[in-house]
N, C-alpha and C positions, 0 to 999 in steps of 0.2 A: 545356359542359365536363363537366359532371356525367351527363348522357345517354352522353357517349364511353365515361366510365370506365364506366358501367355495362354498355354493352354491352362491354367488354374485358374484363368479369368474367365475365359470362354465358359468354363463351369460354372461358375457363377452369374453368367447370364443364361442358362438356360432355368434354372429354378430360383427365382426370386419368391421365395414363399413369405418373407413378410416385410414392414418395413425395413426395419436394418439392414434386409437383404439388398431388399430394392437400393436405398442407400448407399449400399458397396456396388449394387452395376454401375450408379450415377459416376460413384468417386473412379472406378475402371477406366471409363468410358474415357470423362475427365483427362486421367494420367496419358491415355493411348492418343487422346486428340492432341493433346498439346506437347506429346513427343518424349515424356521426362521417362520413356521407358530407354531412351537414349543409352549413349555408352562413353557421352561426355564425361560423365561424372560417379564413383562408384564410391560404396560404403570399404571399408575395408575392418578385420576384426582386430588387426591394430594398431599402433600408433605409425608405423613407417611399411610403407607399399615392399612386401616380401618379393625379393628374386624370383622365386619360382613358386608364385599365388597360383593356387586352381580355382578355379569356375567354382567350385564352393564355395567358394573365402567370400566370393561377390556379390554385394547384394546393390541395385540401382539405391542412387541415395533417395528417389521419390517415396522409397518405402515408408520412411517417417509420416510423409504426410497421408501414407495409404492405410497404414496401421495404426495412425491415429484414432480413423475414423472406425473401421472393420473391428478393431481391437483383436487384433488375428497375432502380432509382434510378442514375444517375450521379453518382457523390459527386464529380465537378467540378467538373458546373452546374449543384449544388443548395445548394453550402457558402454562397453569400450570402442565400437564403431566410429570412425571416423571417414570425414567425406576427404576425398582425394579428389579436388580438379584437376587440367591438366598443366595448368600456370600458378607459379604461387602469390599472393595477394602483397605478400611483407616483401619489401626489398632489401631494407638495411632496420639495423638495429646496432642503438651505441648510447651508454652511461656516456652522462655530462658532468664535468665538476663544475661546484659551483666558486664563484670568485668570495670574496671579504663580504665588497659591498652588498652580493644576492643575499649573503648568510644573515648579514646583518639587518638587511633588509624584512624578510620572512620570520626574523626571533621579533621584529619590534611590533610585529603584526600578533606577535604571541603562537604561530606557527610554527612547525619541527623542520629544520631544514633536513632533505635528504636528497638524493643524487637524483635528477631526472631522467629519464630516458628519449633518446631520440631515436622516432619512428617515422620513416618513408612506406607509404605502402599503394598500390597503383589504384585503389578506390578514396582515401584521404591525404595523398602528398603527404607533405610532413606534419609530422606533431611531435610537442612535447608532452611529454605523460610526468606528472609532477607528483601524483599521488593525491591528491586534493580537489575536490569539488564544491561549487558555492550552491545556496538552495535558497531560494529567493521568491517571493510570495506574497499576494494581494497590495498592489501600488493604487489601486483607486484614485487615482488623478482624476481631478477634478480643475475642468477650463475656468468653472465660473466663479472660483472659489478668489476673495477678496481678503486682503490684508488688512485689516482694522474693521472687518465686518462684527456681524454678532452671530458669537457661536450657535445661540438656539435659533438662528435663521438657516444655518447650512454655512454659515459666512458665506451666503450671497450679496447680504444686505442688511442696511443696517449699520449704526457707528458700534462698534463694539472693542473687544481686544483679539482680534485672531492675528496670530502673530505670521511672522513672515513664510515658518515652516511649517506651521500647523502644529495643533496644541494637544499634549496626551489627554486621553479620555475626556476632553469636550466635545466629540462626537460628530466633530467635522470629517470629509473624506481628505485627501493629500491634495496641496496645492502642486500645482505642475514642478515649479522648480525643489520640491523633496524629491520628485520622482527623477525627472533630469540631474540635480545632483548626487541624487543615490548610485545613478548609475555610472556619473561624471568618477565618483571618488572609487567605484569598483575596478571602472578604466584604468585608474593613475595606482591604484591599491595593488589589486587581487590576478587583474586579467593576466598577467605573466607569470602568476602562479597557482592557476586551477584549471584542470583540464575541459569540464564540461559545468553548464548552469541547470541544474533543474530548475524549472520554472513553473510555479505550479496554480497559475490562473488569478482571476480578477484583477485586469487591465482597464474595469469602468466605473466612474463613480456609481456611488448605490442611488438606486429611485426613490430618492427620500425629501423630496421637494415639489410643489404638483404646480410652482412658478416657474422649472426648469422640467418640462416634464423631456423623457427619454424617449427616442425614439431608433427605431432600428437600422437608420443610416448615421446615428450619431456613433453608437456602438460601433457599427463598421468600420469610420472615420479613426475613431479613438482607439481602436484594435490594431488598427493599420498603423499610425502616428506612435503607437508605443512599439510596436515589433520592427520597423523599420530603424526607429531610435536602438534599440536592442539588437537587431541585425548590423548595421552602421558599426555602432560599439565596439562590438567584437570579432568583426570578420578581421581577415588578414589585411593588411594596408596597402598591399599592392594586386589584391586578388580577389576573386568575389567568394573564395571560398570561407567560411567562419574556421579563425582560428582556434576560437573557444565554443566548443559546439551547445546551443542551446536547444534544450527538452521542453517544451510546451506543453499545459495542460488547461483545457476548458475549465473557466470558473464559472459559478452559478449566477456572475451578474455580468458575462462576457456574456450575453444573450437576451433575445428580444421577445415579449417580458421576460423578467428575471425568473431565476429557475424553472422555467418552462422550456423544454429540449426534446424532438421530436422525434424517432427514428428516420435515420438518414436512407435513400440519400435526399436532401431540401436546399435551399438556397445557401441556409446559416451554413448547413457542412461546406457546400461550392464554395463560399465567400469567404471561410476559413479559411480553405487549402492555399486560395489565394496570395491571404495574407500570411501564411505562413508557410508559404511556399521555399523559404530558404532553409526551413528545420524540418522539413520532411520530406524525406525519400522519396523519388517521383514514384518509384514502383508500387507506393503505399498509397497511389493515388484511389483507387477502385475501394481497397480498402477503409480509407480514411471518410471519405465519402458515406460508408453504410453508417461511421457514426461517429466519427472526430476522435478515433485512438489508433495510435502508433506506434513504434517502436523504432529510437537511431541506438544503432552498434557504435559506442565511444570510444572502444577500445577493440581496434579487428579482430575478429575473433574471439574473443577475451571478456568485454563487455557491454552489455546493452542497458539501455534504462527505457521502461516498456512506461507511456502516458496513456492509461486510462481516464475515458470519460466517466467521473462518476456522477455526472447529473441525471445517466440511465441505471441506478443503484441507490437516487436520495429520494427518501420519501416524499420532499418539499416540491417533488418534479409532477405533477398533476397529469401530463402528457403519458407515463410509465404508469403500470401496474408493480409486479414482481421479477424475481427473475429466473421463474421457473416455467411458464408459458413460452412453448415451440416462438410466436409471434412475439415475444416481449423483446426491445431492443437491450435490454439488461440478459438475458438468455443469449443471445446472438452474442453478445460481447464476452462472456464466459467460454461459447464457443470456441469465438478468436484465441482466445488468453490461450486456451487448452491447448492449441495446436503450436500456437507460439513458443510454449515453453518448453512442447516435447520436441519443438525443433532445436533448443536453444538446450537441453538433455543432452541430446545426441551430440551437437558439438561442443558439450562443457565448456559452454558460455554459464556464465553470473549474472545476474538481472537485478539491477530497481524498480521495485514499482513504485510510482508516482501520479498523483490526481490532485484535484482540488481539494474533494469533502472529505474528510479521513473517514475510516471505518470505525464506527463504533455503536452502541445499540439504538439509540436513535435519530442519527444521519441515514442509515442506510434502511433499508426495507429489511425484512430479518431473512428472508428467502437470498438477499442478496449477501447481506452480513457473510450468513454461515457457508455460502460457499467462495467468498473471496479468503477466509479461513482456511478452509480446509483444504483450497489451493495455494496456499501459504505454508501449509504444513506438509503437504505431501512432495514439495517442489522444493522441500528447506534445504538441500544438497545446491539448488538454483536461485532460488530469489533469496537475497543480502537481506532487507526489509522495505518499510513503504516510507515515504513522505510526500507528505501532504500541508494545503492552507488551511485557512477559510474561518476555523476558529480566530483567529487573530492573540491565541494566548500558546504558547511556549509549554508544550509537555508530551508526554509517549501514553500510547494505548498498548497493553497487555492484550492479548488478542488468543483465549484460551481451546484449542482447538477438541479439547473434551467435551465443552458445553457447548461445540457446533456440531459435533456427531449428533451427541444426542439431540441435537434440536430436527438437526437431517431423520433420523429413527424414528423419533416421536411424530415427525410430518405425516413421513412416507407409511409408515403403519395409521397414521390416524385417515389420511385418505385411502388407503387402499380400502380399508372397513367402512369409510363411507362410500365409498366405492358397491362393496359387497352389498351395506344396508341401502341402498338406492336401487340396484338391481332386486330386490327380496321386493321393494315397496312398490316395484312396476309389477312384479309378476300377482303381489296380492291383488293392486287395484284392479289388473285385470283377470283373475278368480274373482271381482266382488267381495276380497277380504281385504279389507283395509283399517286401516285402527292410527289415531293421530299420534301416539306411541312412539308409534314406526321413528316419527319425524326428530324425535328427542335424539340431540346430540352430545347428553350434556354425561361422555363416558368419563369412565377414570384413565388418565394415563400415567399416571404415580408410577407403573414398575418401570416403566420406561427412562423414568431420571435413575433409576434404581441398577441402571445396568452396567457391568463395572468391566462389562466384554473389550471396551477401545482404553478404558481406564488403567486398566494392568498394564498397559506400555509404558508404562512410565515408571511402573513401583520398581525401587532400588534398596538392595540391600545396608543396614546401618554401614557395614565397613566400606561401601560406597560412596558414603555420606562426607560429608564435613562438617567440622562444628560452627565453621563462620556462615556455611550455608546453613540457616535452622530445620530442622525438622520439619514436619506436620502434626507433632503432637499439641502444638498451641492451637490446632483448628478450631472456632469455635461451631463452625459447619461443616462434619467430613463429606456430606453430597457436594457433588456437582452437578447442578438443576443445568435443563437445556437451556442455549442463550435467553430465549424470553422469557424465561422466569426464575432467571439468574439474581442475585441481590442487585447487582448496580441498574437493571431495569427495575426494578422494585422501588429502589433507592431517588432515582431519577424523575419516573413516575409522580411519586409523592412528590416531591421538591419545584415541582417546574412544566410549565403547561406548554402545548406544541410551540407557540408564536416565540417560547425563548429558544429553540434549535432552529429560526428562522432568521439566520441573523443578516438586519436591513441595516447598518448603519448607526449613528445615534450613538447616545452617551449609553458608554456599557452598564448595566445593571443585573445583579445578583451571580458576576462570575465567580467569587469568592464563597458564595455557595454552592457553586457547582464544581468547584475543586476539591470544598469538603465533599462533596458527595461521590466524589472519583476516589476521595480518598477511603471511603469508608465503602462504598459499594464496589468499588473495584481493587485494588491499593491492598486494602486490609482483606482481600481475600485469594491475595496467590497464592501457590501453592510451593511448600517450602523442597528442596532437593528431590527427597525421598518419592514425592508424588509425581516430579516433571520432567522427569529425566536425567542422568546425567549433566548433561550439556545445559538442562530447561529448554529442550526441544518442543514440548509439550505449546510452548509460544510462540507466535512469532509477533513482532514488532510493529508499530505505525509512529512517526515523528512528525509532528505536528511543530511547527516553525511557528516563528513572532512574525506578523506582517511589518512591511512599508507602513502603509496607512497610519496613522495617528491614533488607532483606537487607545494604545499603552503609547510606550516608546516606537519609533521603525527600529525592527532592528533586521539581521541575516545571518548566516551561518556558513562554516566552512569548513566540511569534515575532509580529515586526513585518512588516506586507508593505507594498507600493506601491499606496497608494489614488491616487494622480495620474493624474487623466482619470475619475475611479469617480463624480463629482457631474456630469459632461455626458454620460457614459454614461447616469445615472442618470433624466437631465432629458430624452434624448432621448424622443417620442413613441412611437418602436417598444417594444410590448410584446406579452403572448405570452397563449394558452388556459390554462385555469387547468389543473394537473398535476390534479386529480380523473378529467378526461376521459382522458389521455393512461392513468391506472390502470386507468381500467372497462375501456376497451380491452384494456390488455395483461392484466390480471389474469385475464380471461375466454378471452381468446388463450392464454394459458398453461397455464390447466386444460386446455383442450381438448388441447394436444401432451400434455399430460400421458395423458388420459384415451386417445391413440390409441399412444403408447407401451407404456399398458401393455394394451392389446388386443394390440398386436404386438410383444409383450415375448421371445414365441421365430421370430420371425423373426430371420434373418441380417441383419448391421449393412450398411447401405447403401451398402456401397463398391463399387460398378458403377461402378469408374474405372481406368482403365489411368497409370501414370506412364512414360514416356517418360526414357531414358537423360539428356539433357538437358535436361525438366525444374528447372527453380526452384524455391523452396520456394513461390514465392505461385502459380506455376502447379500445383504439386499442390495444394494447398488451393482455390482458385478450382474445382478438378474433386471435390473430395472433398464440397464444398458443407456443411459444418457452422460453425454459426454460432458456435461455441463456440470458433471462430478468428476472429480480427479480421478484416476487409478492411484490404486495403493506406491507407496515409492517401494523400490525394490530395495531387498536388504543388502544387495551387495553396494550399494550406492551407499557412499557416506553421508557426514553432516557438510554443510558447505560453510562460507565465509562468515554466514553472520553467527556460527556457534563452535567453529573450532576455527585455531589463528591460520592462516592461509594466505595466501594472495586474494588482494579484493578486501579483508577484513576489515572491520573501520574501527581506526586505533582511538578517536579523540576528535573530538570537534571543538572551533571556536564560538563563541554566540557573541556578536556585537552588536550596538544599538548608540542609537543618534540621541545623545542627551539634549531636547527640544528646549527646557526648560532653561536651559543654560545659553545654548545656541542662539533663540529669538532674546534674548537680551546682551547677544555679542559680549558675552563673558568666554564662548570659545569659540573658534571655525568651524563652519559647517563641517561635521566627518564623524564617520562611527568609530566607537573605540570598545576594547573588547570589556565584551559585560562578564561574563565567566567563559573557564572551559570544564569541559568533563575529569580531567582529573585535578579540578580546586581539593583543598581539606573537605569541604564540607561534602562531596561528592564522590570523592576517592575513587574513580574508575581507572583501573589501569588500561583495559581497552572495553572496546563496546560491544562486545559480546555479547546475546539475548541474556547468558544467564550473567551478566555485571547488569542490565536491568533489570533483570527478577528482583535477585538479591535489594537492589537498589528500592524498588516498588516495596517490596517487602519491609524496609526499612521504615519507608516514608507511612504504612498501613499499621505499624506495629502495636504504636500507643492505643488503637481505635481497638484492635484485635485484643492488647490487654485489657483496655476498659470492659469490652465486651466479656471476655474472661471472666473477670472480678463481679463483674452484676452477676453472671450464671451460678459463683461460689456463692455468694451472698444470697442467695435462692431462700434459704432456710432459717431461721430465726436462732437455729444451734449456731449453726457457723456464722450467722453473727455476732452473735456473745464470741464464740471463740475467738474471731477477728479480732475483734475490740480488745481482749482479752491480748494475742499476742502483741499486737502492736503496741500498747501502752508499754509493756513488758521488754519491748526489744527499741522500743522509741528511740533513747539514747543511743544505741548501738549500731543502726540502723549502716551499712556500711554506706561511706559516702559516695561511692565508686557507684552503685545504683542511682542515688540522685544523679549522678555526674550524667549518668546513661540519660534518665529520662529528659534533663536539661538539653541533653545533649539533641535528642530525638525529635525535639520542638524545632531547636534549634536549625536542625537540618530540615523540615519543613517551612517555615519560616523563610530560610534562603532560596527553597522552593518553588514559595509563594513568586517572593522578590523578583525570580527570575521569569518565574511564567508570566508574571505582570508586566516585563521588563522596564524594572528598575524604576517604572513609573511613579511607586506609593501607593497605588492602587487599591490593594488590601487593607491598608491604614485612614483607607480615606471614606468610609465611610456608603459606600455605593451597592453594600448587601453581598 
């Protein structure tokens, strides 16, 4: 077997005829130097190593990351492949009951008690797997912050009322003790009942003072002093190992100036790694380094939660262009993702993704939007969903993976024509025919939102349907425009100018208009059963948490998921190469593109591909050959956790938060208590399933999608007499059960509000 593949490589270094070829000798050469054509470790085709396997059955497990790249693999008849080491990782496995006191403990927390499981395995010693994790975000500690200062100084100075914990929406950052007590009371709370913390950036006060100005050893100080507090926390009490594993994400004011982030590797990545040397994998060192993203496996085998930088994806990052440039550190970083998840494929592992900025249309650049989408959708058998900080308000992004094809389509067709028209307008100039014509760009691209080629995936017949799930007959727009010229950038746009998606600190103003505007520009236009799929695959998810910080209330969150089947998963004998090898490979594969990029940094971009009238978007892509676009998922691969119930699925979350207002007047003890959970009345989630968000988003968009309705009937001056005419006529009769609805539909936006503002008043107060 191994004789074959070598002479099939040999072949491929004698005729490298283009990039991609050349490419494939690099990643060869790679695999052979560094030995992974080995016989340590082998694919097998299935789950348990057959008695009597032939030399066919085998395939080296480096194939993944060879086939990544080459795109030579059929991801059909390779999705049951499993790696066989020759030692197994898990030692033991065993349900825990729990006593009176734990049960009693975890219900008064407002949490589901269920049986833990205890895990030994020779890469993390023990763990409890509880089924629970905490998601915790932007503490902006602030040293210089003063107790009776004045809030419109920063409470640096000044006699004023800043109270002892910091006051909601007066616009200060957190005094040190919210921060140290927040994480005092997760200690005494939570830490014995969550398996891992996402944590998902801004550890600095904001640069909003020019008497305390920031500087890039103060950030380092205050980076260090927080993760050390946070490693301290929760490591084991007799061990340096962390009992409760923490996932770190770069925020946009975790850096020197804010939102400005370089492609690594630079000092800030070194000075990272450093301080966050205890939550990340040494292997991930090389890696981490080209740009502060990683990935720790929580669960052996089982589960990872991947920490994306997205300060190389936010438009506010001036250092970054796009993320479609060979040289952009946002293209590199898609790179990585890609190869991560087709590793994390092959050993049906489940994945969170988590970063600071959440994705939405304008945090991210739109080149980088539509493809963290579209690797969202094509990997929804793998990634659960995203969370994220940074907004400092409490609510989900619908993330429509229609309007990111077509924004892909509409690109890649609109440069490749500029493409063609820039070559016509060298060869005029030089014939002496030239005409400034040429230069007009200003085409139509209309049929291209028009194309309903990736749209049809999703159409479902009525008997498929349900009636609680609506239709799409109330659409009041059946297109679906590509991301940028979707309603909610439209919506957006009008309502709100860059420096309000720049958020410094300060008294919040006009986010009650920008939730109307989620609501109406995004909310009021999902899309009901019949267009999204079954499941509403057609979406994937972003969860956007309540910060620490004072902007609203602090508050944090604690979702519970489906550990059921996670102890005979656990017990099975299939296990996998340690992730060391799978880094020296890729880490070493990656310099090299790196190093041959930028040798042919003024070469033309590799688009030697014609598109075809009737082309599809995955057969332009398929021809355009960049990996920094997903492959298609295979059909035999199913849905994963976060759209049908499974292990991993996340049944229900708590939201709690620090009533300040109460607290700095020692009317209670410092501690968070629970603000809602996902299945209150007014929310009714039985588990969190993409499509219990649809539904739910749909809910909250509905009254906007009627109102819109009704102004389209009212068009005409007939049907308004008629109108007028019914209604006086049916006035009296009018069944109540309707009102009850529309009462009811405020109502449940309203609590909405309440909760995205957390529980502040916020919406009631006045601030736009």
């Amino acid at each position: 077997m191994v004789a074959n593949d070598e002479k099939h490589l040999i072949d491929l270094h004698r005729a490298p005829s283009s990039k991609s070829s050349f490419k494939r000798v690099i990643t060869t050469t790679l695999l052979l130097t560094f030995g992974l054509f080995g016989s340590s470790y082998f694919l097998y085709s299935s789950h348990y190593l057959p008695s009597s396997s032939s030399s066919s059955n085998i395939i080296p497990w480096w194939s993944t990351i060879y086939n990544t790249y080459t795109n030579t693999s059929n991801d059909n008849a390779n999705t049951n492949q499993i790696l066989i080491p020759l030692n197994n990782q898990i030692l033991s496995v065993e349900s825990i009951d729990l006593d009176d006191i734990q049960i009693d403990g975890i219900k008064k927390l407002g949490l589901t008690p269920k049986k833990p499981i205890k895990v030994i395995s020779t890469e993390k010693g023990e763990q409890i797997i509880h089924g629970r994790f905490l998601h915790l975000t932007d503490f902006h500690p602030d040293p210089y912050y003063k107790v009776g200062s004045k809030t419109d100084e920063s409470c640096h100075s000044g006699k004023g009322k800043a109270g002892k914990y910091g006051d909601a929406i007066l616009g200060c950052d957190a005094p040190m003790i919210l921060m140290e007590d927040t994480i005092k009371w997760i200690e005494e709370n939570l830490k014995d009942k969550i398996d891992f913390i996402v944590w998902t950036g801004d550890n600095i006060r904001h640069d909003n003072d020019r008497e305390y100005p920031r500087t890039e050893l103060n950030i380092f100080e205050m980076n260090e002093q927080v993760s050390d507090l946070m490693y301290k926390t929760f490591k084991h009490e007799n061990d340096p190992n962390l009992l409760v594993d923490l996932i770190p994400s770069l925020g946009n004011n975790d850096v020197y100036p804010h939102n400005l982030f370089s492609p690594g590797p630079t000092l800030q990545t070194r000075e990272l790694f450093k301080i966050w040397k205890n939550f990340i994998p040494q292997s991930q060192l090389h890696i981490f380094n080209r740009g502060a993203y990683f990935f720790q496996e929580v669960i052996p085998n089982q589960l990872a939660v991947l920490s994306i930088n997205t300060l190389y994806l936010f438009q506010s990052n001036p250092l970054v262009d796009n993320c479609d440039k060979k040289k952009e550190p946002g293209y590199k970083l898609f790179e990585w993702l890609g190869y991560v998840l087709k590793e994390m494929r092959s050993r049906n592992m489940k994945v969170w993704l988590t970063g600071h900025v959440p994705p939405n249309e304008k945090n991210y650049d739109i080149s980088c939007l539509r493809k963290y989408i579209v690797w969202s959708y094509e990997y929804r058998d793998v990634i659960i969903g995203g969370l994220y900080g940074h907004m400092n308000m409490d609510h989900f992004i619908p993330l429509d993976s229609v309007a990111a094809y077509k924004s892909i389509k509409k690109s890649l067709k609109k440069k490749k024509k500029s493409k063609s028209k820039s070559k016509d307008i060298k060869k005029k100039a030089h014939g002496k025919e030239f005409d400034l014509m040429d230069l007009n760009d200003d085409e139509d691209y209309s049929d291209y939102e028009n194309d309903t080629d990736f749209e049809d995936h999703f159409i479902i017949s009525d008997s498929e349907s349900d009636s609680e799930f609506e239709s799409d007959s109330d659409d009041e727009d059946e297109i679906t425009h590509p991301l940028e010229e979707s309603n909610i950038f439209k919506v957006l746009d009008k309502n709100f100018d860059e420096d309000f998606f720049r958020i410094q600190g300060g008294v919040p103003l006009k986010k009650v208009k920008y939730m109307e505007s989620l609501r109406e520009g995004l909310y009021a236009g999902i899309k009901g059963k019949k267009k999204s799929g079954i499941s509403a695959e057609r979406y994937s998810l972003a969860f956007v948490t309540a910060s620490v910080v004072p902007t609203f209330n602090p508050g944090l969150r604690v979702w519970e998921y489906n550990i059921t089947g996670l102890q005979e998963s656990l017990q099975s004998k299939v296990t996998f190469a340690p992730w060391d090898e799978f880094f020296t490979g890729l880490d070493t594969m990656l310099q090299s593109f790196d190093k041959y990029d930028q040798e042919h940094e003024n070469d033309e971009e590799d688009d030697d591909f014609n598109i075809e009238a009737n082309d599809d978007v995955y057969t332009i892509l398929k021809k355009k050959k960049d990996k920094t676009f997903p492959p298609e998922k295979p059909d035999s691969l199913g849905l994963g956790p976060g759209y049908v119930p499974q292990t991993f699925t996340p049944e229900r979350y708590v939201q709690y938060f620090a009533d300040l207002a109460a607290i700095n007047k020692d009317k209670k003890p410092f501690g968070y208590e629970i603000e809602y959970s996902t299945d209150d009345k007014l929310i009714k989630m039985d588990t969190l399933l993409t499509e219990e968000w649809i539904k739910f988003g749909r809910t909250l968009g509905k009254p906007i999608k009627d109102e819109k309705k009704k102004e389209k009937k009212a068009g005409e001056e007939d049907d308004k007499k008629k109108k007028k005419k019914k209604k006086k006529k049916n006035s009296k009769s009018k069944p109540f059960t309707n009102q009850l609805k529309e009462e009811e539909l405020q109502l449940i936006w309203m609590n909405y509000l309440k909760n995205t503002f957390v529980s502040s008043d916020y919406e009631n107060r006045g601030y736009g």
